[in-house]
py3Dmol code that shows the C-alpha trace and the ligand (Angstrom):
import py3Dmol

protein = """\
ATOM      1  CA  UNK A   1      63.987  83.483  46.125  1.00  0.00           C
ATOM      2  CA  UNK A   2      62.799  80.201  46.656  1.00  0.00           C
ATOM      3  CA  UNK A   3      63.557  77.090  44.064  1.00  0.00           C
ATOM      4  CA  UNK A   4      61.677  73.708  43.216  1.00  0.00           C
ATOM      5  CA  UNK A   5      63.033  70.714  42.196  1.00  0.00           C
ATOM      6  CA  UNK A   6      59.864  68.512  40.030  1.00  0.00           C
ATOM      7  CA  UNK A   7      60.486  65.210  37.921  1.00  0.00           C
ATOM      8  CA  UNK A   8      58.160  63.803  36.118  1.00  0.00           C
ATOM      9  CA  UNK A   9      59.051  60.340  34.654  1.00  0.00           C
ATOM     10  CA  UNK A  10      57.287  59.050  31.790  1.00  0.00           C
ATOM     11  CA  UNK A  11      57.567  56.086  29.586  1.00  0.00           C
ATOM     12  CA  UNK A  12      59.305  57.732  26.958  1.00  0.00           C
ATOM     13  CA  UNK A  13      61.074  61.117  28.670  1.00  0.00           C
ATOM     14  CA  UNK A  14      62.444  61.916  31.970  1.00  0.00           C
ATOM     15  CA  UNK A  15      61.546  65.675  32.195  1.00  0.00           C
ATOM     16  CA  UNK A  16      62.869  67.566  34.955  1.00  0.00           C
ATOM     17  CA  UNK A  17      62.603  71.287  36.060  1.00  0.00           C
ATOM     18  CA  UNK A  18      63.265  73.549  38.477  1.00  0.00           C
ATOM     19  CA  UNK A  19      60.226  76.057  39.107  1.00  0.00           C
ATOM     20  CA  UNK A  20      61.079  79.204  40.987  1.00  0.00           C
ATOM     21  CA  UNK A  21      58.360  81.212  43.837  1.00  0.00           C
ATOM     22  CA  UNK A  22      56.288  82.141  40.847  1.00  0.00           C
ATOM     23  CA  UNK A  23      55.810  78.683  39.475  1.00  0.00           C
ATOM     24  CA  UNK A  24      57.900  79.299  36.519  1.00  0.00           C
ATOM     25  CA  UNK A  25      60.230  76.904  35.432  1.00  0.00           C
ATOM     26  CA  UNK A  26      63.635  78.326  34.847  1.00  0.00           C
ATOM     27  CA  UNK A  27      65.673  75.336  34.060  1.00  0.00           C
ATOM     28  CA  UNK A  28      65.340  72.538  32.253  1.00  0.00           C
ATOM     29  CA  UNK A  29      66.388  68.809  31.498  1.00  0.00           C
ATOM     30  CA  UNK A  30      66.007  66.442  29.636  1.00  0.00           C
ATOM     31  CA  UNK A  31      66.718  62.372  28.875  1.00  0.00           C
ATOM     32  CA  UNK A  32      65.032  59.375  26.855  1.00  0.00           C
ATOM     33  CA  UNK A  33      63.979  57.062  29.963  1.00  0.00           C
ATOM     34  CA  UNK A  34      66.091  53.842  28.996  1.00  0.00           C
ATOM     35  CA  UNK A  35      63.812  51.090  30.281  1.00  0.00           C
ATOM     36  CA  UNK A  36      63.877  48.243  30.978  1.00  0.00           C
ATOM     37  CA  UNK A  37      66.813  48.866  33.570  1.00  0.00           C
ATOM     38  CA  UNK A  38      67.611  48.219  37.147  1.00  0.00           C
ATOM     39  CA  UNK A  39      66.695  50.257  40.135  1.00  0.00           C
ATOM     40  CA  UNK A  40      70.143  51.892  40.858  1.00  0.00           C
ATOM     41  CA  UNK A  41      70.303  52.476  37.065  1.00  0.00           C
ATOM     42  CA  UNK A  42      66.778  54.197  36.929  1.00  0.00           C
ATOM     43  CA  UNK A  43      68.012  56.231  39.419  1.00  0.00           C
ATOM     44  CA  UNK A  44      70.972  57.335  38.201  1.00  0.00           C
ATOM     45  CA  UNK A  45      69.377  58.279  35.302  1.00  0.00           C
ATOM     46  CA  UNK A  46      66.956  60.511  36.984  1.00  0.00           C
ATOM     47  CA  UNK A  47      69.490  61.925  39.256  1.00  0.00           C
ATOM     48  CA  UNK A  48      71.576  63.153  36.118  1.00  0.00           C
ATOM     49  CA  UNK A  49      69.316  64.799  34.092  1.00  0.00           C
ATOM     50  CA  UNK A  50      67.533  66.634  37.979  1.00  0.00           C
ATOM     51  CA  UNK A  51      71.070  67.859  38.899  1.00  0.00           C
ATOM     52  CA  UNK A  52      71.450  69.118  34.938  1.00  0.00           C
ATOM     53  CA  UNK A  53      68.429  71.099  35.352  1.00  0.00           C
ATOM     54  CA  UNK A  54      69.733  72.500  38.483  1.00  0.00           C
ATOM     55  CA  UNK A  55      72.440  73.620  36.413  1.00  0.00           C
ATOM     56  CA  UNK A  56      70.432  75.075  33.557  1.00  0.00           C
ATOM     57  CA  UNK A  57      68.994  77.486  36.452  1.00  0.00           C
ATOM     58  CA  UNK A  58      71.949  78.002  37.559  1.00  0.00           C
ATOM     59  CA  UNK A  59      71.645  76.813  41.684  1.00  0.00           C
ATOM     60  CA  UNK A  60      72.912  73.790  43.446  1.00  0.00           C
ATOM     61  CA  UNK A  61      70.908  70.993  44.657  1.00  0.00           C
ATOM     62  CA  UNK A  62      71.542  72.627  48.380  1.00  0.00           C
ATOM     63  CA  UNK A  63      68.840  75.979  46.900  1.00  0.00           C
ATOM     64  CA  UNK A  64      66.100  73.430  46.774  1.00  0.00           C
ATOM     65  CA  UNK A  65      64.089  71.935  49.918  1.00  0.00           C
ATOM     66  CA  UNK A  66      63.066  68.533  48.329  1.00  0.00           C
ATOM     67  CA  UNK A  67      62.866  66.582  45.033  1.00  0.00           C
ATOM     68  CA  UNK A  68      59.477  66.078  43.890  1.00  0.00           C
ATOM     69  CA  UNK A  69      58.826  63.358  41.582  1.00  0.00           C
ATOM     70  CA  UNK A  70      56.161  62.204  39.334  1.00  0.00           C
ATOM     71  CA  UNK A  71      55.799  58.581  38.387  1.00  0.00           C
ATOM     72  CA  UNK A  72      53.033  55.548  36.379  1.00  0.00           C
ATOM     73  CA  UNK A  73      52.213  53.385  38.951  1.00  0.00           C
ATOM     74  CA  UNK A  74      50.375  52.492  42.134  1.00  0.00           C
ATOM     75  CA  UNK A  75      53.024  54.750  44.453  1.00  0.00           C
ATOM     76  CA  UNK A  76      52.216  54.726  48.161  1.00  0.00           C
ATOM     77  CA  UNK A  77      53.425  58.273  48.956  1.00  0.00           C
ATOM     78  CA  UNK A  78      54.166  57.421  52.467  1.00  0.00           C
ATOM     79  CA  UNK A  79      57.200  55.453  52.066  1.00  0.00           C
ATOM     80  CA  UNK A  80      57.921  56.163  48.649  1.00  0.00           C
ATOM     81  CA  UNK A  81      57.913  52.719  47.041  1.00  0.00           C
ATOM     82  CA  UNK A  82      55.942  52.242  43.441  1.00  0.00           C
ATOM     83  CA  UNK A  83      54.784  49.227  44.367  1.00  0.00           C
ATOM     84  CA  UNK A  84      53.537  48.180  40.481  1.00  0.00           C
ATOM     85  CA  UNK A  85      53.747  49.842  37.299  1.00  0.00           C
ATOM     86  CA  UNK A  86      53.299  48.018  33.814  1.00  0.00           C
ATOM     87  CA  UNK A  87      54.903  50.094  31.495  1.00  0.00           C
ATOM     88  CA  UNK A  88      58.047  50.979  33.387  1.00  0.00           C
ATOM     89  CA  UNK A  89      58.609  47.783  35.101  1.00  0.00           C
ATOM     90  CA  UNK A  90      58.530  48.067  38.613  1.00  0.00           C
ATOM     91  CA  UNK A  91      57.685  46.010  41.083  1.00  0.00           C
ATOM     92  CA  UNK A  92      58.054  47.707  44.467  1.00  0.00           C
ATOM     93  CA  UNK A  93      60.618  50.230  44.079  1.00  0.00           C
ATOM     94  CA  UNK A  94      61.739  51.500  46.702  1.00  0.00           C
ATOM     95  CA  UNK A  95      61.963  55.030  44.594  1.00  0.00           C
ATOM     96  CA  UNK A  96      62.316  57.327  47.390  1.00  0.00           C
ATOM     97  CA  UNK A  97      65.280  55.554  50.081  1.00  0.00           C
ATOM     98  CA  UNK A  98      67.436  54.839  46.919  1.00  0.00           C
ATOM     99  CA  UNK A  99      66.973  58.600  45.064  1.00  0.00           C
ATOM    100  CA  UNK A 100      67.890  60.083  48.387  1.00  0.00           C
ATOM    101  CA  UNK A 101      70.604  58.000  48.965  1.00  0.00           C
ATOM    102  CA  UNK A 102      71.784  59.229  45.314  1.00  0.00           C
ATOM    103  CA  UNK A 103      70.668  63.194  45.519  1.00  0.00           C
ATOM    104  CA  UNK A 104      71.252  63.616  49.194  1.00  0.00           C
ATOM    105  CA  UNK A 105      68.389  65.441  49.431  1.00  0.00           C
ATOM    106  CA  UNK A 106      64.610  64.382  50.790  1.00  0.00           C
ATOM    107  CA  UNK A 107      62.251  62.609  47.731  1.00  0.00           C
ATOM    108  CA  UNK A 108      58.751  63.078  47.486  1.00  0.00           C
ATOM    109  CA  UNK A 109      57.183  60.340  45.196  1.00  0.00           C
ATOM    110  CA  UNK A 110      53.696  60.444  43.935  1.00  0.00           C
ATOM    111  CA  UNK A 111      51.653  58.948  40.768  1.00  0.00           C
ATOM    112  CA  UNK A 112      52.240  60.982  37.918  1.00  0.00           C
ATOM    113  CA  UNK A 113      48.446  61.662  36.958  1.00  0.00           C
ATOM    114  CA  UNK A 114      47.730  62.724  40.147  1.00  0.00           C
ATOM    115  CA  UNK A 115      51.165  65.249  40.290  1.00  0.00           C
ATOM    116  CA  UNK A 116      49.448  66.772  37.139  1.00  0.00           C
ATOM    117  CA  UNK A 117      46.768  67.521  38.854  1.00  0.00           C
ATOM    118  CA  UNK A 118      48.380  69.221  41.671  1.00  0.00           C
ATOM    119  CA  UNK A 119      50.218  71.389  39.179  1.00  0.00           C
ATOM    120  CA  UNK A 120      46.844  72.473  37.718  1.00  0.00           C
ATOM    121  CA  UNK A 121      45.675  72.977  41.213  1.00  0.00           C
ATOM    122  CA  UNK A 122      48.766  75.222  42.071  1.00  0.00           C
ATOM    123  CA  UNK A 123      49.745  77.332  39.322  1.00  0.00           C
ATOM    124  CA  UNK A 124      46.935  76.448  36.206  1.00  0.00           C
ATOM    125  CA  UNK A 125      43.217  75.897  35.423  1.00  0.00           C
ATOM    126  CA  UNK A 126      42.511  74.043  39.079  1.00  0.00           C
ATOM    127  CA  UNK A 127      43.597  77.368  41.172  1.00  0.00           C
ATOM    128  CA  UNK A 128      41.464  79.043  43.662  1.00  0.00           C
ATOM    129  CA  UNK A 129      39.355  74.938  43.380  1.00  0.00           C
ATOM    130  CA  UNK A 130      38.539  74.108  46.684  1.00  0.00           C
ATOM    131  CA  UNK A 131      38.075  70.717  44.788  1.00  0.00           C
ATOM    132  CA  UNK A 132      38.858  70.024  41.385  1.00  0.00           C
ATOM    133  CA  UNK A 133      39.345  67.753  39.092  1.00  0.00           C
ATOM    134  CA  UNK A 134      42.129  67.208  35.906  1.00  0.00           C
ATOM    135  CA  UNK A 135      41.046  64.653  33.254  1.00  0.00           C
ATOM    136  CA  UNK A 136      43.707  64.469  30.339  1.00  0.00           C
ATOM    137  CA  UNK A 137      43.102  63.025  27.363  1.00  0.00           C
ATOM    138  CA  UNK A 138      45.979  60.644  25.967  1.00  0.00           C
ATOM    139  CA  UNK A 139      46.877  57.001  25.296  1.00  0.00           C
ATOM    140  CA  UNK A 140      44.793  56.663  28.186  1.00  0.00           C
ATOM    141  CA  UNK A 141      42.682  58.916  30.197  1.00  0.00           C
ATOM    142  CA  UNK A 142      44.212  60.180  33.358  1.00  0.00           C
ATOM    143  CA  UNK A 143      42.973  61.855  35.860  1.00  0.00           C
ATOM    144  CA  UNK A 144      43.872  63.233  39.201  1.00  0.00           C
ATOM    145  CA  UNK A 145      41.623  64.331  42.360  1.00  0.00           C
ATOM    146  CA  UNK A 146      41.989  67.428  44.501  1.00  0.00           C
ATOM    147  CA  UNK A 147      39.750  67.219  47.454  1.00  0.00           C
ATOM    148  CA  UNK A 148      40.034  69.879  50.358  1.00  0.00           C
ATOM    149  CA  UNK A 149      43.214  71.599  48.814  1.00  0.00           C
ATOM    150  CA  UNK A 150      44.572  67.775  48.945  1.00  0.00           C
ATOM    151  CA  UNK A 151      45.279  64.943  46.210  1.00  0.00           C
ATOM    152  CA  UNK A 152      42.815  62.249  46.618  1.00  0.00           C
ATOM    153  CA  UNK A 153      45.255  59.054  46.117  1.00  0.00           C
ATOM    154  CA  UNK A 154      42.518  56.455  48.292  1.00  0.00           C
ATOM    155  CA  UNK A 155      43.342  53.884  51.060  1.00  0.00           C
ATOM    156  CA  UNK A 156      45.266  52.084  48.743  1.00  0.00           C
ATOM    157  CA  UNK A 157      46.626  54.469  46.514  1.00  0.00           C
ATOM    158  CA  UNK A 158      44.726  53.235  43.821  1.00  0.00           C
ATOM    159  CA  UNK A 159      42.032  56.175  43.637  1.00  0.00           C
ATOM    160  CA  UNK A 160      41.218  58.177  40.594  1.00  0.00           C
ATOM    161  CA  UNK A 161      41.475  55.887  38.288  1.00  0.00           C
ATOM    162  CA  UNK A 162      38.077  57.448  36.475  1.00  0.00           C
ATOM    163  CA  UNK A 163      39.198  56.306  33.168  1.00  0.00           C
ATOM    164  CA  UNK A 164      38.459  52.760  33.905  1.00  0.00           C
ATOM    165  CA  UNK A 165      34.982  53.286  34.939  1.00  0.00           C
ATOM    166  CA  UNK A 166      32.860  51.318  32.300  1.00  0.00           C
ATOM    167  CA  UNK A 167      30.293  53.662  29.789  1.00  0.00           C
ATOM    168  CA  UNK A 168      29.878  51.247  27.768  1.00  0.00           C
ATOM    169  CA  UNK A 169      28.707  47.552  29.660  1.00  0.00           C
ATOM    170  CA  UNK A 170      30.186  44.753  27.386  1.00  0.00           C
ATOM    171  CA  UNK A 171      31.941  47.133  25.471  1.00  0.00           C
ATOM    172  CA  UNK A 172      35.396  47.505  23.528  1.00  0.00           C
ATOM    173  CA  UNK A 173      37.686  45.139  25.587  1.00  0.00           C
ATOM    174  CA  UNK A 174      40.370  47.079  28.003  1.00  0.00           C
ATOM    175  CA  UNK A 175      43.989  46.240  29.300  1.00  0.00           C
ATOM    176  CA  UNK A 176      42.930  46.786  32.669  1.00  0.00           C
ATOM    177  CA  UNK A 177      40.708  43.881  32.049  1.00  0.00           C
ATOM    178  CA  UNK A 178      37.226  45.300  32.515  1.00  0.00           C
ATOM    179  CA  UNK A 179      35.170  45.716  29.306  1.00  0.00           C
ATOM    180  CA  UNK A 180      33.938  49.252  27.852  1.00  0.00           C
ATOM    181  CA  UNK A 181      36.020  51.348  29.738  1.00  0.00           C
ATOM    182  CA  UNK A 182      35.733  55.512  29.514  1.00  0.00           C
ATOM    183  CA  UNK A 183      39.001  55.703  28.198  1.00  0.00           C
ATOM    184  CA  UNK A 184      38.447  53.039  25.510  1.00  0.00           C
ATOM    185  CA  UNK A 185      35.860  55.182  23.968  1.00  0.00           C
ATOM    186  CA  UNK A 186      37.248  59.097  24.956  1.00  0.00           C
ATOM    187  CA  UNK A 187      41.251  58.528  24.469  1.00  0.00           C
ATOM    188  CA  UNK A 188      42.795  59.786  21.668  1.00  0.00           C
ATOM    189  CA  UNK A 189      43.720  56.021  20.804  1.00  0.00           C
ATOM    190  CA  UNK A 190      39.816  55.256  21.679  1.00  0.00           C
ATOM    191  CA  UNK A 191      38.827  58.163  18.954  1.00  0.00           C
ATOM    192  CA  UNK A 192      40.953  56.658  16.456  1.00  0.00           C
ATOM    193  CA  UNK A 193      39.089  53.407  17.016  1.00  0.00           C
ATOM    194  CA  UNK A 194      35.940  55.246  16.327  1.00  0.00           C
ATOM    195  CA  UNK A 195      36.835  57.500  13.398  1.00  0.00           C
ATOM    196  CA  UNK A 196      38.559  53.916  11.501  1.00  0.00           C
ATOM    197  CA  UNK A 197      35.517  52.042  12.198  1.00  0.00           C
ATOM    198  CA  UNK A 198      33.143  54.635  11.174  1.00  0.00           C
ATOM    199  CA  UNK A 199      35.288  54.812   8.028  1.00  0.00           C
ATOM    200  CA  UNK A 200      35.597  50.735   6.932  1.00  0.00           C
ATOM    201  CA  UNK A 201      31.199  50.943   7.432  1.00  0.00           C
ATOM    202  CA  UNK A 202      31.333  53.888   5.037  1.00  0.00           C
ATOM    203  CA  UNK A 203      34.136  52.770   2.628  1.00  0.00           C
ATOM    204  CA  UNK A 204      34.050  55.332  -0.812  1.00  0.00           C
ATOM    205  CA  UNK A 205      37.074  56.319  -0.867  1.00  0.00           C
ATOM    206  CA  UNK A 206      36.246  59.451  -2.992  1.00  0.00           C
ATOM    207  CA  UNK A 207      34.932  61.335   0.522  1.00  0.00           C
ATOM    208  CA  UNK A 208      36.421  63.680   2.624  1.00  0.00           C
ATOM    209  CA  UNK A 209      37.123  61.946   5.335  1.00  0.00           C
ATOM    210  CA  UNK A 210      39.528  59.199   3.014  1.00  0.00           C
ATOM    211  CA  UNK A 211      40.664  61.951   1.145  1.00  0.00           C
ATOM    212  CA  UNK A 212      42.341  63.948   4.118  1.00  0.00           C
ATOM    213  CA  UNK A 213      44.185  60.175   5.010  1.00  0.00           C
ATOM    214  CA  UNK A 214      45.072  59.721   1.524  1.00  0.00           C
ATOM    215  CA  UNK A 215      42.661  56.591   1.061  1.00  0.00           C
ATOM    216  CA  UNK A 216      45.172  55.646   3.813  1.00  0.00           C
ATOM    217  CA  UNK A 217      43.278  54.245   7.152  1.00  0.00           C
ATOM    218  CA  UNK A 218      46.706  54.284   8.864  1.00  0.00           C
ATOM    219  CA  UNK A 219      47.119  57.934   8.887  1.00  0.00           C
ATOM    220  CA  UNK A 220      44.128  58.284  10.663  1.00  0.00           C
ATOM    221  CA  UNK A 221      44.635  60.549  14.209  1.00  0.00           C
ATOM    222  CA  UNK A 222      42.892  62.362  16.527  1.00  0.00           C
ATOM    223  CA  UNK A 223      42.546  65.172  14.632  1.00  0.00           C
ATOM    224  CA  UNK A 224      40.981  63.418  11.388  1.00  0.00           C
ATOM    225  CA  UNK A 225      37.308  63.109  12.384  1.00  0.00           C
ATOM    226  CA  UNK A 226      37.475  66.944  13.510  1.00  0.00           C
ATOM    227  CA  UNK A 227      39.018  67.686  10.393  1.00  0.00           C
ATOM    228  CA  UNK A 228      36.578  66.024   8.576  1.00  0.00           C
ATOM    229  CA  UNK A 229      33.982  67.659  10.212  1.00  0.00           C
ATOM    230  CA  UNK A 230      35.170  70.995   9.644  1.00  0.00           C
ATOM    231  CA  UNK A 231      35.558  69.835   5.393  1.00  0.00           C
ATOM    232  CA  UNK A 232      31.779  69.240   5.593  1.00  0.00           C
ATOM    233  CA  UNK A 233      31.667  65.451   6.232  1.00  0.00           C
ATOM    234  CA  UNK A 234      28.788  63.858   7.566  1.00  0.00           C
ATOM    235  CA  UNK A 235      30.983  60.787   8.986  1.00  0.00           C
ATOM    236  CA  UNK A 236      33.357  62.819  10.322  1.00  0.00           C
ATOM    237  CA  UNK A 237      30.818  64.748  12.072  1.00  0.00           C
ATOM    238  CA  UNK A 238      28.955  61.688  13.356  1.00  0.00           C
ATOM    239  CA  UNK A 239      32.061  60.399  14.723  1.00  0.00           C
ATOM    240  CA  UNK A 240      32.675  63.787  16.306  1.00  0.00           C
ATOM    241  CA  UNK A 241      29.105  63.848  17.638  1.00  0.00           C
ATOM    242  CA  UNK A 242      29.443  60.156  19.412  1.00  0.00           C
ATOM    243  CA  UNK A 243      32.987  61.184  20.909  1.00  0.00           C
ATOM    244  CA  UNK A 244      31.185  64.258  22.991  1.00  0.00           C
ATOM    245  CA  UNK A 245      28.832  62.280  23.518  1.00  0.00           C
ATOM    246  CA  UNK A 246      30.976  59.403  25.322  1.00  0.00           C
ATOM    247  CA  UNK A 247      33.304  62.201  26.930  1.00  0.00           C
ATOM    248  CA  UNK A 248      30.745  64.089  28.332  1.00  0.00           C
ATOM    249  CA  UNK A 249      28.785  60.791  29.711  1.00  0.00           C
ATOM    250  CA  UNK A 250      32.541  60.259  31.630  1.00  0.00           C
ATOM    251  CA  UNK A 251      32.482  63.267  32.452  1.00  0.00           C
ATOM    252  CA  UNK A 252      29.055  63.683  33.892  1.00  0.00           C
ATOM    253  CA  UNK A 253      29.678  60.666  36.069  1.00  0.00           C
ATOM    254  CA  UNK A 254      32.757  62.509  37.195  1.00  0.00           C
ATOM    255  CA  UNK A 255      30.725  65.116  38.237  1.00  0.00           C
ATOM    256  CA  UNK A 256      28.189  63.635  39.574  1.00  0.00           C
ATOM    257  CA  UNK A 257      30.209  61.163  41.695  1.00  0.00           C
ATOM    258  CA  UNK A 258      32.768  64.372  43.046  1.00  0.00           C
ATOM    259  CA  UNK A 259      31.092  67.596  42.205  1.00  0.00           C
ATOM    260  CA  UNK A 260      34.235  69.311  41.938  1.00  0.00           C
ATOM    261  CA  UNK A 261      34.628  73.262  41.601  1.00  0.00           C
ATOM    262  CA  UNK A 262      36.434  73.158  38.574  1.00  0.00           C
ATOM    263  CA  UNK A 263      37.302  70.316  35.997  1.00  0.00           C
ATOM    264  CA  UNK A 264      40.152  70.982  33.678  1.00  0.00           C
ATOM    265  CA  UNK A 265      40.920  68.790  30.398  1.00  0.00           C
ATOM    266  CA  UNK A 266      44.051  67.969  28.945  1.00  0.00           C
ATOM    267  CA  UNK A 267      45.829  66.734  26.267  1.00  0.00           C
ATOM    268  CA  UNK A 268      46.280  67.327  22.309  1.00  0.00           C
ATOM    269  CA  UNK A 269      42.490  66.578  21.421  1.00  0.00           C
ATOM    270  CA  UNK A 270      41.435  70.084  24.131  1.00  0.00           C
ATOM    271  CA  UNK A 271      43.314  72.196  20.792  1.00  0.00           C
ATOM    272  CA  UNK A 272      40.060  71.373  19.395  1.00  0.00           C
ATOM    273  CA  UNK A 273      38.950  74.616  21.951  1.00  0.00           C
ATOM    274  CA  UNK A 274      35.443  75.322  22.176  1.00  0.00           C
ATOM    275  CA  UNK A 275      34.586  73.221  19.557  1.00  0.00           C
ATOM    276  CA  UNK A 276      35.204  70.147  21.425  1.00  0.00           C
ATOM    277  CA  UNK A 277      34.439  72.233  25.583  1.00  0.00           C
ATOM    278  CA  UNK A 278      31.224  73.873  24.129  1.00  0.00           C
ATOM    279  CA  UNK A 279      29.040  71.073  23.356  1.00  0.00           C
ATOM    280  CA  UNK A 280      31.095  68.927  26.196  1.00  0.00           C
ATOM    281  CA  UNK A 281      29.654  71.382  28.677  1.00  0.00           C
ATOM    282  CA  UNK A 282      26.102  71.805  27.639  1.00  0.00           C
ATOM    283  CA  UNK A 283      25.909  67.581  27.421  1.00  0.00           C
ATOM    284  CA  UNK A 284      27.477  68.166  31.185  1.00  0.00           C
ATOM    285  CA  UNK A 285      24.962  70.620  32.525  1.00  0.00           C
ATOM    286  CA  UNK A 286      22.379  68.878  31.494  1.00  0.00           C
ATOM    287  CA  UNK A 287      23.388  65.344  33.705  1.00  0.00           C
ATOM    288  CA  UNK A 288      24.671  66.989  36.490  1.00  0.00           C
ATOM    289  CA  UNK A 289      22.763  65.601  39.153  1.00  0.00           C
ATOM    290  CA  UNK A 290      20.361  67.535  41.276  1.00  0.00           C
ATOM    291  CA  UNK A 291      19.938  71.359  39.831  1.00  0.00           C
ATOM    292  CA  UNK A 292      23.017  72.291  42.320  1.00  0.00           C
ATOM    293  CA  UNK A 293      23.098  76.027  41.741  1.00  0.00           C
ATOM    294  CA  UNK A 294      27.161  75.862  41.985  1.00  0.00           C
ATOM    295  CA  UNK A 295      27.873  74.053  38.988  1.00  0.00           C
ATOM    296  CA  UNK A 296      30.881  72.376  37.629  1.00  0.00           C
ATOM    297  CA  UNK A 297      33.438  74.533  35.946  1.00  0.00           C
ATOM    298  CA  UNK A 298      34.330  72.669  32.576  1.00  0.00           C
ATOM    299  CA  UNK A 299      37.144  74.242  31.191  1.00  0.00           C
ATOM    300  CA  UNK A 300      40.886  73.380  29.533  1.00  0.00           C
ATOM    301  CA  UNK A 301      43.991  72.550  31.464  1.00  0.00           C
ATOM    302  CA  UNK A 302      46.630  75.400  31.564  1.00  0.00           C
ATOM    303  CA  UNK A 303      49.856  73.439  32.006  1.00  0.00           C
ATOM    304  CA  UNK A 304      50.106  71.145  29.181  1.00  0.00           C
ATOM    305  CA  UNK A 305      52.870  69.209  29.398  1.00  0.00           C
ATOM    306  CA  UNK A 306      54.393  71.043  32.364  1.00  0.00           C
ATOM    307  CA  UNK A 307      51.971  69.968  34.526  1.00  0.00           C
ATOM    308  CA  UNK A 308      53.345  66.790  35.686  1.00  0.00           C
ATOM    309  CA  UNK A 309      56.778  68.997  36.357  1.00  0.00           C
ATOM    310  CA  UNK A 310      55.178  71.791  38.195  1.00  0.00           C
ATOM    311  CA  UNK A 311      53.055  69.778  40.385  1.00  0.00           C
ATOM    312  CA  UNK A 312      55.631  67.292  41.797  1.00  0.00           C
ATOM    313  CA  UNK A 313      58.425  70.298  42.289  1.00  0.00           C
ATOM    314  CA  UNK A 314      55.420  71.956  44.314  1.00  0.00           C
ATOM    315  CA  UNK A 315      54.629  68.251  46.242  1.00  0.00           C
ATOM    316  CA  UNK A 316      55.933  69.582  49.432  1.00  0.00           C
ATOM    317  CA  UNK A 317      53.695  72.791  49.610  1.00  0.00           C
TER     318      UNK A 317
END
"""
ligand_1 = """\
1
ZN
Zn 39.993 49.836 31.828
"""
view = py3Dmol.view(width=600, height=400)
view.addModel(protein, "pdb")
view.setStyle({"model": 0}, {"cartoon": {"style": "trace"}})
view.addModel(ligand_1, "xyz")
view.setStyle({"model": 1}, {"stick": {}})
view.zoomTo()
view.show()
């Protein structure tokens, strides 16, 4: 029997597992990432909670061929170094020498978006793709390209970033600097924006949309305009009607631009099913470009949060 090794660091978590030949995972661990923090600290942190999941499944670190990891940033796979990320603050990491100095065992580093990807591509929604496509929907919108069996990182390992293409020109203002940005409108946070504005314009508090909130704008999520929707209310469904409609605009230019196999989307907003892929795919099929008679695949990632896990243990393959 053969046994991964896949970390995927996050802002928040380090979440480590070990997946076996099947693409299971059969142990786990688990740690709050303690940022900010040095490099030999960040690695000893990641170090302790991979070697715990080793011994959740019960095997050594000499049962594994490599550590795969998952990280934010711009990572040049090559050598291993992150050379930026914002949120975890690192500035050229050299990720890869110093967690195999620590593991004694060869480090495979790559972006974390596009390690979710691969997991989709290996064991979930992406399998059998020849090229595919994983867009999850989050703070952000990530997304990660498979392109002849292959991640699609670019020359400068920059590439897939399709959430910061604009949809909007001169639109909502974005941290990456640009203005109107996919994600700005199609992330949860960017549907919250949406469903709060749509709200203050329409502010009687006795409908259902301020009744499921309480009257409260603050509890407004992700789920509320769907919610609202479902309740009967027209803002709720307007608001629902304008977020398909900016998705599925990213998402044709996705298309259009890679004309993947199969696109998979992620993230807590996809529990919406086919009330959120149904209408996104009919908007799709009607911009894909050029009556292809292979058409996209639109459907929902597999992996959820396992993804990012999956697909770095399964970076050497
Ligand atoms: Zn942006």
């Amino acid at each position: 029997m053969a046994y991964y090794l896949g970390i995927d660091l996050g802002g928040t978590n380090i979440a480590v597992g070990v997946v076996d030949e099947n693409y299971q995972i059969i142990g786990r661990g688990k740690n709050k990432t303690k940022v900010p923090c040095s490099s030999e600290e960040m690695c000893e942190q990641l170090a302790v909670t991979a070697f715990a999941a080793l011994e959740d499944a019960g095997i050594s670190i000499d049962d594994i061929p490599w550590v795969g990891i998952g990280t934010p940033g711009t990572v040049d796979r090559d050598n291993g170094v992150v050379e930026f990320s914002n949120n975890l603050y690192f500035n050229n990491f050299q990720l890869k020498q110093m967690l195999q100095e620590r593991m004694k065992k060869n480090v495979i580093v790559e972006n974390d978006a596009n390690a979710a990807a691969y997991g989709e591509f290996k064991a979930g929604a992406l399998k059998g793709a020849k090229n595919g496509l994983a867009i999850t929907l989050g703070t952000g919108v990530g997304s990660g390209i498979i392109i002849d069996g292959k991640i699609y990182a670019g020359t400068n390992h920059c590439a897939g970033e399709m959430g910061h293409t604009v949809i909007v020109f001169n639109g909502r203002h974005c941290s990456c600097g640009r203005n109107g940005c996919w994600e700005r409108y199609s992330a949860a946070t960017g549907l919250i924006i949406s469903t709060k504005e749509a709200m203050m314009a329409n502010p009687d508090k006795e409908q259902p949309i301020w009744k499921l909130v309480d009257g409260d704008i603050e509890k407004v999520s992700g789920r509320t305009a769907f919610d609202a929707m479902r309740a009967g209310d027209p803002i709720g469904k307007q608001v629902v009607d304008e977020y398909i409609a900016y998705l599925g605009c990213g998402l044709a230019n996705c298309v259009n631009t890679l004309q993947p196999d199969i696109l998979c989307i992620g993230g807590g907003i996809c529990n919406e099913g086919e009330t959120l892929l149904a209408p996104l795919r009919e908007y799709v099929d009607k911009e894909q470009y050029g009556g292809a008679k292979i058409r996209t695949k639109i459907c929902k990632a597999q992996l959820g949060n396992d993804a990012g896990i999956i697909g770095a243990a399964l970076l050497g393959i």
